[in-house]
KOLFI-179982 format. One line per field, with one value per atom (N, C-alpha, C): residue number from 0; residue in one letter; atom name; x, y, z. Coordinates in Angstrom, 2 decimals. Atoms other than C-alpha are relative to their C-alpha. Layout:
<pts>
i = (NUM ...)
aa = (a ...)
at = (CA ...)
c1 = (X ...)
c2 = (Y ...)
c3 = (Z ...)
</pts>
This chain:
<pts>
i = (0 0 0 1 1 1 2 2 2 3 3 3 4 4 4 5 5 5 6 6 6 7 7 7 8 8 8 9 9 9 10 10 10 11 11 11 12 12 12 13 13 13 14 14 14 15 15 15 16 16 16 17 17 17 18 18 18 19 19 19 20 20 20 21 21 21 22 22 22 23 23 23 24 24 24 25 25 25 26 26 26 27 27 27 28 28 28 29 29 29 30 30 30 31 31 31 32 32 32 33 33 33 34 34 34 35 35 35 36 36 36 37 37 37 38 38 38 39 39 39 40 40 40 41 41 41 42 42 42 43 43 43 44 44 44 45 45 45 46 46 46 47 47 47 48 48 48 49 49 49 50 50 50 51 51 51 52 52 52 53 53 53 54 54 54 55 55 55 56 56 56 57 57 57 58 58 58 59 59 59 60 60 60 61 61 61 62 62 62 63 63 63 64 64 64 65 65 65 66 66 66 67 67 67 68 68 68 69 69 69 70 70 70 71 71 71 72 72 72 73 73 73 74 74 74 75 75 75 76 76 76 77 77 77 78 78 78 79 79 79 80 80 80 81 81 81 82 82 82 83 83 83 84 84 84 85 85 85 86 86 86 87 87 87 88 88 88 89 89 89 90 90 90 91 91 91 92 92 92 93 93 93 94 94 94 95 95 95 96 96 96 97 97 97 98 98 98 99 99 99 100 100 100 101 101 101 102 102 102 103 103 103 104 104 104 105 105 105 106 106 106 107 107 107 108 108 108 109 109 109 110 110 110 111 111 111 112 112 112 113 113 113 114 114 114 115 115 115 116 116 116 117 117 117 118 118 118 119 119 119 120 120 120 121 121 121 122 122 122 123 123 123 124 124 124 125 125 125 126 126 126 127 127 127 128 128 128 129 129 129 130 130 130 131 131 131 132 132 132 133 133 133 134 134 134 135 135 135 136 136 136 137 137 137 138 138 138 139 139 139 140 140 140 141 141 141 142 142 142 143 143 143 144 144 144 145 145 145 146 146 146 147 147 147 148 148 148 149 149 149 150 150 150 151 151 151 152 152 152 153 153 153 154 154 154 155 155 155 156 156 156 157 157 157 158 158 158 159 159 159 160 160 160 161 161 161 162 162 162 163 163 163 164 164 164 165 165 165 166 166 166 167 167 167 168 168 168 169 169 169 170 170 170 171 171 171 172 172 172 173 173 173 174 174 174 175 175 175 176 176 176 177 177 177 178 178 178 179 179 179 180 180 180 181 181 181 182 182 182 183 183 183 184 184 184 185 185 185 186 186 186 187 187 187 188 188 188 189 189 189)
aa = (x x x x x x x x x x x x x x x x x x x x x x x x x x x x x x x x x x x x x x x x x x x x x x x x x x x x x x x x x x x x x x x x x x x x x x x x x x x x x x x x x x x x x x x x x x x x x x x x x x x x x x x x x x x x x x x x x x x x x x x x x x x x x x x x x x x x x x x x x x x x x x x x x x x x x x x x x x x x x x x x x x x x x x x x x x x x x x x x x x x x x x x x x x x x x x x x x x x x x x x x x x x x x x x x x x x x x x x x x x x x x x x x x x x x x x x x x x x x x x x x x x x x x x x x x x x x x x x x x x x x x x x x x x x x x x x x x x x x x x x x x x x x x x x x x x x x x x x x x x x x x x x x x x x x x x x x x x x x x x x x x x x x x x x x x x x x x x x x x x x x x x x x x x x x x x x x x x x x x x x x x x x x x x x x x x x x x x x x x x x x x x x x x x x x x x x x x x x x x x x x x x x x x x x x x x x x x x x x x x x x x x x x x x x x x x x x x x x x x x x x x x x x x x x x x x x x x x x x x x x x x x x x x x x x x x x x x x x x x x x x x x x x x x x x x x x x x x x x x x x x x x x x x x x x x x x x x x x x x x x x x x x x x x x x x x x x x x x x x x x x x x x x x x x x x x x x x x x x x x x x x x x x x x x x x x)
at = (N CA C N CA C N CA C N CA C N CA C N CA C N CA C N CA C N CA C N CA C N CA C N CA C N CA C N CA C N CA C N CA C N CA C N CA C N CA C N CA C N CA C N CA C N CA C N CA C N CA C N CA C N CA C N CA C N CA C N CA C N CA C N CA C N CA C N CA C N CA C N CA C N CA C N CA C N CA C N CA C N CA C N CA C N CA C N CA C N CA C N CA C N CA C N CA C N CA C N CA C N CA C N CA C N CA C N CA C N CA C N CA C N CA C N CA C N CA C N CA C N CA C N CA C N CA C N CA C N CA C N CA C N CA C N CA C N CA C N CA C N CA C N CA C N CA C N CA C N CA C N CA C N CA C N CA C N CA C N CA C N CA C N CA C N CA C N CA C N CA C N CA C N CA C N CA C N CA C N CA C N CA C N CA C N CA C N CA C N CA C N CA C N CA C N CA C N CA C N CA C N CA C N CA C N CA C N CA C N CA C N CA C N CA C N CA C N CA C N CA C N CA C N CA C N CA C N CA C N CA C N CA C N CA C N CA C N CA C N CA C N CA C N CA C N CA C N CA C N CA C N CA C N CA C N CA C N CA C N CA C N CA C N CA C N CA C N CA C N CA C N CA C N CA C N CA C N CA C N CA C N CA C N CA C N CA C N CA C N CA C N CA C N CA C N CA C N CA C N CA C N CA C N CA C N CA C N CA C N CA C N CA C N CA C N CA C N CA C N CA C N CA C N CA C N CA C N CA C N CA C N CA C N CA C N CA C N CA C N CA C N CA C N CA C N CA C N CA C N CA C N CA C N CA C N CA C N CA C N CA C N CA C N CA C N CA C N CA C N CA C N CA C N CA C N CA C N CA C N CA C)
c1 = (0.97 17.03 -0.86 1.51 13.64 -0.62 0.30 12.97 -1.01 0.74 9.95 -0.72 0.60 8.35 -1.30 1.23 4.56 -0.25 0.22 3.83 -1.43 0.44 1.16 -1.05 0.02 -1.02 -1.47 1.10 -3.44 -1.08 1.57 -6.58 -0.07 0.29 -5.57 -0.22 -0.02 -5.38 0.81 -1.56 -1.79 -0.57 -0.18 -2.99 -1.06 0.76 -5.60 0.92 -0.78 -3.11 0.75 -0.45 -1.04 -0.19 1.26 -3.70 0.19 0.28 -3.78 0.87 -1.13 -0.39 0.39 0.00 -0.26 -0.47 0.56 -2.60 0.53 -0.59 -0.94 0.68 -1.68 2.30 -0.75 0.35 0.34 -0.41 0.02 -1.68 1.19 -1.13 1.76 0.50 -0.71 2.97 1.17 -1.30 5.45 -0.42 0.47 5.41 0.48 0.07 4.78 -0.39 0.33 4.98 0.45 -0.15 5.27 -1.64 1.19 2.30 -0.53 1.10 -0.82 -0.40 0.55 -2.14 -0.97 1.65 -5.86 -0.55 1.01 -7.87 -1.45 1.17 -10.84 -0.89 0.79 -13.98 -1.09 0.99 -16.98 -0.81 1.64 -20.55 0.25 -0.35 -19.46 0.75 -1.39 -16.11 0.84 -1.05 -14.35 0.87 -0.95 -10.93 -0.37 0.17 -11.34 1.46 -1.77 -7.40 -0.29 -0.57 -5.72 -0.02 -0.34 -5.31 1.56 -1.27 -2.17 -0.29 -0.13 -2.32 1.15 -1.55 0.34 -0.64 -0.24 0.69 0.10 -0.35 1.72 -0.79 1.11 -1.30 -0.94 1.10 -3.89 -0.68 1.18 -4.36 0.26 0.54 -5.48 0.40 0.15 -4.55 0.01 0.12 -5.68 1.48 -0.79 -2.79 -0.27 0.41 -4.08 -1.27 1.19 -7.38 0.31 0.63 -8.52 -0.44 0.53 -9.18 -1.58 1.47 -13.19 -0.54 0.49 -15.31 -0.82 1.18 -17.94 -0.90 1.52 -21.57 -0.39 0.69 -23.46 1.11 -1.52 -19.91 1.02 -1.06 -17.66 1.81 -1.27 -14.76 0.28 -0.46 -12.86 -0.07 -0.04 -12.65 1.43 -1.04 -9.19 0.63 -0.37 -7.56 1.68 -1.63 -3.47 -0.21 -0.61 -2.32 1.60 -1.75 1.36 1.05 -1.57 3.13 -0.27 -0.14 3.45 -1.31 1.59 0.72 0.60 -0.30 0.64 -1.72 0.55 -1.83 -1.60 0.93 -5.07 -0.02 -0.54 -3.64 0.42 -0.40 -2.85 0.71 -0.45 -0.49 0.24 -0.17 -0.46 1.51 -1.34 3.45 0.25 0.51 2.56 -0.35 0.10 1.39 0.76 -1.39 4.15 0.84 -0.37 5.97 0.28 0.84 4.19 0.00 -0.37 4.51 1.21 -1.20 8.47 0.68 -0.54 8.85 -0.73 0.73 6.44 1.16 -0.76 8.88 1.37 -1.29 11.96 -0.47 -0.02 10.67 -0.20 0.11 9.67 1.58 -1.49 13.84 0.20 -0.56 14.63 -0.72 0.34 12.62 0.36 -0.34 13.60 -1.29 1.32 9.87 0.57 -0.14 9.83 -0.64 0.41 8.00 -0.19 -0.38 8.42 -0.69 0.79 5.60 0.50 0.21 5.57 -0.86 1.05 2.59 -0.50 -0.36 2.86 1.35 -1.20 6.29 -0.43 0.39 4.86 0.31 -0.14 5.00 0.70 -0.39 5.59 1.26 -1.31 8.82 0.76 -1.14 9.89 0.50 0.05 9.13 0.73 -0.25 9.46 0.84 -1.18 11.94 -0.52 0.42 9.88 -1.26 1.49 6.40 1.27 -0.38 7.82 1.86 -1.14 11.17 1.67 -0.93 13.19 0.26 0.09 11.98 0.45 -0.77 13.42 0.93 -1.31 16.55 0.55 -0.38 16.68 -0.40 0.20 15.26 1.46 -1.39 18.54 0.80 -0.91 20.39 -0.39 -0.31 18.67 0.06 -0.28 18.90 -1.32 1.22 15.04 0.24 0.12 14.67 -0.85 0.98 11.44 -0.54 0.59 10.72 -0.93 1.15 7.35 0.08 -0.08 7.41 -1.24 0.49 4.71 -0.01 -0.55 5.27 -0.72 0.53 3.12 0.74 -0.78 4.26 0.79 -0.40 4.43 1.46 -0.63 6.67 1.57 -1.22 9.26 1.22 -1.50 12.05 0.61 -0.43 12.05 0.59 -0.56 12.21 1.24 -1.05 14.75 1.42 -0.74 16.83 0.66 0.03 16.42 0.27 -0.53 17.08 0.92 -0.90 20.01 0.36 -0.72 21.29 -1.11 0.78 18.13 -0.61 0.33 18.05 -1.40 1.40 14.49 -0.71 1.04 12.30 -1.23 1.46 9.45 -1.51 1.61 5.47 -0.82 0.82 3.13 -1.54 1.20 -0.37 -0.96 1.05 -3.02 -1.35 1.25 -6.65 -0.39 0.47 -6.14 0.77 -0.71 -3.61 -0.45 0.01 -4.87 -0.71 0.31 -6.77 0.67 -1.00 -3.95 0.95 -1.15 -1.19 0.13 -0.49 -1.17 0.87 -0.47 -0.46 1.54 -1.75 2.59 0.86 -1.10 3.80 -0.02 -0.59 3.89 1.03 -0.99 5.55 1.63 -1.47 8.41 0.17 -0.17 8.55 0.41 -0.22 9.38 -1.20 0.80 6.11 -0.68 0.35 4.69 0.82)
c2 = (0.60 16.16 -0.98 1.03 14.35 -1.21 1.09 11.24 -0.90 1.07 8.91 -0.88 1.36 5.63 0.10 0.61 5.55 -1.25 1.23 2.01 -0.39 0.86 -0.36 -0.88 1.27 -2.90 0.99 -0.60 -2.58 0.45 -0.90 -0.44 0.23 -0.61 0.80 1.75 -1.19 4.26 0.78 -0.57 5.28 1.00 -1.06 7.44 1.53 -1.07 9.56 0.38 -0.23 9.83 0.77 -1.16 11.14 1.43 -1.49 13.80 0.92 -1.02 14.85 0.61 -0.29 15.27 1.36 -0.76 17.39 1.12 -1.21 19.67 0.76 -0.51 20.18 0.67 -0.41 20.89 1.33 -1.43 23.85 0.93 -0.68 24.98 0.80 -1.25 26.28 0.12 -0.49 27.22 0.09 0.28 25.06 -0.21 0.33 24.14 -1.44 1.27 20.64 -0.26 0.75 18.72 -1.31 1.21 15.50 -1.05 0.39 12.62 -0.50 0.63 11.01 -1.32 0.56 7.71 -0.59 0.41 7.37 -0.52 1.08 4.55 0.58 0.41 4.21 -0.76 1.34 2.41 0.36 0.15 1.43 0.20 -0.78 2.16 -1.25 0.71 -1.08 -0.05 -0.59 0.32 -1.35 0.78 -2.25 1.08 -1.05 -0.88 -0.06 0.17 -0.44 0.42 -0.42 1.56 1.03 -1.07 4.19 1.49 -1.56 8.25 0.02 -0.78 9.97 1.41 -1.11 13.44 0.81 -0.50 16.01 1.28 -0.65 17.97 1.34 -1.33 21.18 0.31 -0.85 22.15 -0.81 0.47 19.65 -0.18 0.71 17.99 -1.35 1.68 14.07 -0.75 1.29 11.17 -1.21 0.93 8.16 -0.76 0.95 5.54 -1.22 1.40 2.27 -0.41 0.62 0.13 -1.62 1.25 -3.31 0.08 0.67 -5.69 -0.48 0.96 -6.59 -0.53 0.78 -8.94 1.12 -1.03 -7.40 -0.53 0.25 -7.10 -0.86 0.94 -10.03 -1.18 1.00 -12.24 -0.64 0.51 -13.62 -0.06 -0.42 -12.13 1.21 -1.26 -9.50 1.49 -1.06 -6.04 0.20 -0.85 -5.39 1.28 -1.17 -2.84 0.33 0.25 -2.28 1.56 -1.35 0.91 0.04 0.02 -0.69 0.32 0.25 -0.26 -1.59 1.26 -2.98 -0.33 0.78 -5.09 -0.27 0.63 -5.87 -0.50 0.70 -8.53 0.53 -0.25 -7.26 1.65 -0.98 -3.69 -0.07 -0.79 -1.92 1.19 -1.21 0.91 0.88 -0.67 3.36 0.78 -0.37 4.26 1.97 -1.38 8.15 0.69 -0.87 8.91 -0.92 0.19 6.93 1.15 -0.71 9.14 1.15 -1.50 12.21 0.21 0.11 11.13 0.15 -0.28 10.93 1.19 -1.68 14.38 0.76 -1.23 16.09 -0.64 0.22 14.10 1.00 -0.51 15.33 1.62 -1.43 18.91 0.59 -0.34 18.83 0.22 0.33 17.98 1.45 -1.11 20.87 1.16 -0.99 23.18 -0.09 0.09 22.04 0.46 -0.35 21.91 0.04 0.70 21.44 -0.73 1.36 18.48 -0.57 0.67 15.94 -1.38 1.36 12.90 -1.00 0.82 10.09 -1.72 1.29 7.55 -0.46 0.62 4.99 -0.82 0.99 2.51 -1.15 1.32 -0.69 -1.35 1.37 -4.02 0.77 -0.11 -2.15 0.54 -0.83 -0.29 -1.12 0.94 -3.35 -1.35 0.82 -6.09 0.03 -0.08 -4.99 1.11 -1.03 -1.99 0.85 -1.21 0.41 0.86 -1.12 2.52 1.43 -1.39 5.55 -0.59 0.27 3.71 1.15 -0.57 5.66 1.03 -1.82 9.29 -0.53 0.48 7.15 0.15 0.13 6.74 1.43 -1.65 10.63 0.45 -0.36 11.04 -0.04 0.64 9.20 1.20 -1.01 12.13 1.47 -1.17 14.83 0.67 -1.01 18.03 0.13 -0.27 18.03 -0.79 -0.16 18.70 -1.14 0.46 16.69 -1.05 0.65 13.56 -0.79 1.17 11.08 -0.74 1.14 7.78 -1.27 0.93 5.73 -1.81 1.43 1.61 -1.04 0.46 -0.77 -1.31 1.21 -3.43 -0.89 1.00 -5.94 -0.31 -0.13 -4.43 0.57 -0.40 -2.90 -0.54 0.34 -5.09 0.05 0.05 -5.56 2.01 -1.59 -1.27 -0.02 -0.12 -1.37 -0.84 0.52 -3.86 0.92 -0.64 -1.88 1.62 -1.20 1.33 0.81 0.47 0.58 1.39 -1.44 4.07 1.46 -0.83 6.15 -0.67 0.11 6.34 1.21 -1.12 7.19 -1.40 0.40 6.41 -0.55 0.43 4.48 0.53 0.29 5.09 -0.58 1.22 2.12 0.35 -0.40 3.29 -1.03 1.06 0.92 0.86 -0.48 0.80 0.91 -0.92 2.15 1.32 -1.50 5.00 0.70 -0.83 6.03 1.66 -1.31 9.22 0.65 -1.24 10.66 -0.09 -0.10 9.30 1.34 -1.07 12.59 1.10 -0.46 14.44 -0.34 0.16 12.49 -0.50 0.58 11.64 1.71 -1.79 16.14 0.37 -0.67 16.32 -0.81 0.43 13.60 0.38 -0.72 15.30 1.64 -1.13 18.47 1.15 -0.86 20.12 1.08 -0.44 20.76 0.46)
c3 = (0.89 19.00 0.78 -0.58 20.20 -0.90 0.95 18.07 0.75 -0.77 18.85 -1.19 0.66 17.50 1.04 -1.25 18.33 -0.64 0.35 18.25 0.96 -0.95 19.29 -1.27 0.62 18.14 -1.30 1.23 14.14 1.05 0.01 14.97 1.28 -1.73 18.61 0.28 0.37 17.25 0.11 0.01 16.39 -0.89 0.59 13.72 0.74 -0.94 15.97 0.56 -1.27 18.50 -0.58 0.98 15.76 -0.49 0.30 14.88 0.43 -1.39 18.42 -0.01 -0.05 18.59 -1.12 0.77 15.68 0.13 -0.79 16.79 1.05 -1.57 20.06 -0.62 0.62 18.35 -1.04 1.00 15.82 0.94 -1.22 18.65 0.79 -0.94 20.44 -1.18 1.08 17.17 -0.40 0.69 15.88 -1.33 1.70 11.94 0.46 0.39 11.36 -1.24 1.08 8.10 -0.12 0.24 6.94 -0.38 0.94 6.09 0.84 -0.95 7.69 -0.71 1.09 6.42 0.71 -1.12 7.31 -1.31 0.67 6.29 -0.86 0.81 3.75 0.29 -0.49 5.15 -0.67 0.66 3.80 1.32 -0.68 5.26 1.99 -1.55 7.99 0.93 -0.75 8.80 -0.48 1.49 6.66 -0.46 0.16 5.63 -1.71 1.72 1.35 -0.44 0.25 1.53 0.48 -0.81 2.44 -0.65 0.10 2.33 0.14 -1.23 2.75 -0.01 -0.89 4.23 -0.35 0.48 2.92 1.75 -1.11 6.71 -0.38 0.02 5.27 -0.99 1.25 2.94 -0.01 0.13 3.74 -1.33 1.42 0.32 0.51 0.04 0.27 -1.10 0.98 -1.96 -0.10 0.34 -2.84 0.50 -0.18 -1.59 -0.59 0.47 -1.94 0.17 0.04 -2.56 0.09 0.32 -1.91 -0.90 1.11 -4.63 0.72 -0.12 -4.34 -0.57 0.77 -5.52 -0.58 0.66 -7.83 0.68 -0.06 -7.03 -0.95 1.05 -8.21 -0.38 0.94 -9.32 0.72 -0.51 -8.31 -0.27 0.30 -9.98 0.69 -0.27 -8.66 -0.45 0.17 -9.34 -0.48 0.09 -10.81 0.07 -0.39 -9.55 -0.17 0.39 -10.55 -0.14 0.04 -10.22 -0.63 0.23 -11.31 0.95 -1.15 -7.96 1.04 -0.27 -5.47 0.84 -0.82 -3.09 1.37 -1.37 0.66 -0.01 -0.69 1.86 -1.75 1.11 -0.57 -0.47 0.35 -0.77 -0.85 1.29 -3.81 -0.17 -0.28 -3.92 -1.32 1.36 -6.56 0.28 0.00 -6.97 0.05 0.36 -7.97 1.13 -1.70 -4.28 1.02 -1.21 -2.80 -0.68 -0.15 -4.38 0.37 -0.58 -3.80 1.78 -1.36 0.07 -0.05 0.00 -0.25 -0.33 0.15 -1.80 0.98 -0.81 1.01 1.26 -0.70 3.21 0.14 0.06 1.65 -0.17 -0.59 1.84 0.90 -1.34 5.39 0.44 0.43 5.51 -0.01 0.25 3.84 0.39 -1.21 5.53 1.50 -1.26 8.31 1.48 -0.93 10.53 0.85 -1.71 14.20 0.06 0.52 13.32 -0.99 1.49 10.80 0.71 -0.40 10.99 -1.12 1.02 8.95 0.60 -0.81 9.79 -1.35 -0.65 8.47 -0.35 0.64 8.10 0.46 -0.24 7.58 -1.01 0.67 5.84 -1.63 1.09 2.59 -0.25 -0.36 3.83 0.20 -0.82 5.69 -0.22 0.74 3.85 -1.78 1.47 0.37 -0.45 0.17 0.94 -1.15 0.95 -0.98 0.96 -0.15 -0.37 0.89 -0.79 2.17 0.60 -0.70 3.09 -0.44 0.37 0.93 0.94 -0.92 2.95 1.63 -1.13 5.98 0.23 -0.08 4.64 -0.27 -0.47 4.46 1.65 -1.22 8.00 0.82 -0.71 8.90 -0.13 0.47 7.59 0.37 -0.10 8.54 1.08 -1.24 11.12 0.73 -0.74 11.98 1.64 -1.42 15.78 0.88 -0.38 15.99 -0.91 0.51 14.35 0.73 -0.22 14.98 -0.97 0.78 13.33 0.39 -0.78 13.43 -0.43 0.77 12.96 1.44 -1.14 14.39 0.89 -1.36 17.59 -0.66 0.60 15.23 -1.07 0.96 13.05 0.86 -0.41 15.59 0.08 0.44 15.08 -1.17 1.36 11.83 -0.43 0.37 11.63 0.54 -0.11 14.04 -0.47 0.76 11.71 -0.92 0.92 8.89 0.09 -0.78 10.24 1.47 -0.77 12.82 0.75 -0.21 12.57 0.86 -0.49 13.78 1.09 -1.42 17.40 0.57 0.15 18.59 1.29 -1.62 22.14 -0.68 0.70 21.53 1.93 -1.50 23.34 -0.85 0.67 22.73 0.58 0.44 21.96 0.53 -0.25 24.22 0.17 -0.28 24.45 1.46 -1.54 28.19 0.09 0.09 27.39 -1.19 1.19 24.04 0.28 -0.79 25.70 0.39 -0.76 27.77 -1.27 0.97 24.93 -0.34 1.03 22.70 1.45 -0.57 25.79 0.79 -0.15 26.77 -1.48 1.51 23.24 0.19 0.58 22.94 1.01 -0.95 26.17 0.00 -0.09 25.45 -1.63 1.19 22.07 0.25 0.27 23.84 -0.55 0.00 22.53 0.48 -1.02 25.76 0.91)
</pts>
């Protein structure tokens, strides 16, 4: 079994690198599933929330939104979806879930890759959003997991997940170019 943690620091481009990686890995024609979670920006590249990515059928959903002010006001925009909040994030509970079952059927298919980008503040902090489909990773037989969790957050994952032994590669502005090619080859891809 090949287990890896890509890490490195917000907006260095763990989830591109991810991408790449993905590709590589279809390209030689392994099956990969599991989730992507790519940002929402406005016209300035301002984050507004998140996507997640279902890997094995390329549908999209809504994750979370920033709260904004309105045009013209100075009140907010309410936004409640009824699941929980990180920092001005909003998570709609309905596509966390919807991420945890594409999790737990990557599992039971058993891919040759199994992603899950991202485990962050809301996993680690608040022991919910995608943490649960973690605590099945722990358990299962897949060959090939990627995990992605940024710098900041790597102790706290490896607290919280004691039991899943997994190599880390840290995603910088000067390796992010070659990265995908050595994250496929210590993944066994290549």
């Amino acid at each position: 079994m090949t287990h890896l943690v890509l890490t490195g620091d917000l907006h260095v481009g763990k989830t591109t690198v991810c991408r790449a990686v993905v590709e590589l890995a279809r390209q030689r024609g392994y099956s990969v599933r599991g989730i992507l979670t790519t940002p929402i920006l406005d016209k300035a590249g301002e984050r507004l929330g998140f996507t997640v990515l279902n890997l094995a059928g390329a549908e999209q959903r809504e994750l979370a939104r920033v709260e904004r002010p309105r045009k013209g006001g100075t009140d907010a925009e309410r936004l409640d979806y009824g699941g929980p909040s990180v920092g001005p994030f909003h998570f709609d509970p309905a596509v966390l879930q919807w991420g945890y079952d594409i999790v737990a059927q990557a599992i039971v298919a058993r891919c040759d890759l199994l992603v899950v980008d991202e485990v962050g503040r809301l996993e680690l902090e608040q022991n919910t959003g995608f943490g649960r489909a973690l605590d099945l990773v722990a358990t299962s037989a897949v060959q090939r997991i990627l995990l992605v969790v940024r710098s900041s957050l790597l102790d706290a994952f490896r607290r919280r997940w004691p039991q899943l032994s997994f190599a880390t590669f840290e995603v910088t502005a000067d390796n992010r170019d070659v990265a995908p090619g050595i994250v496929a080859e210590r993944l066994s891809l290549i």
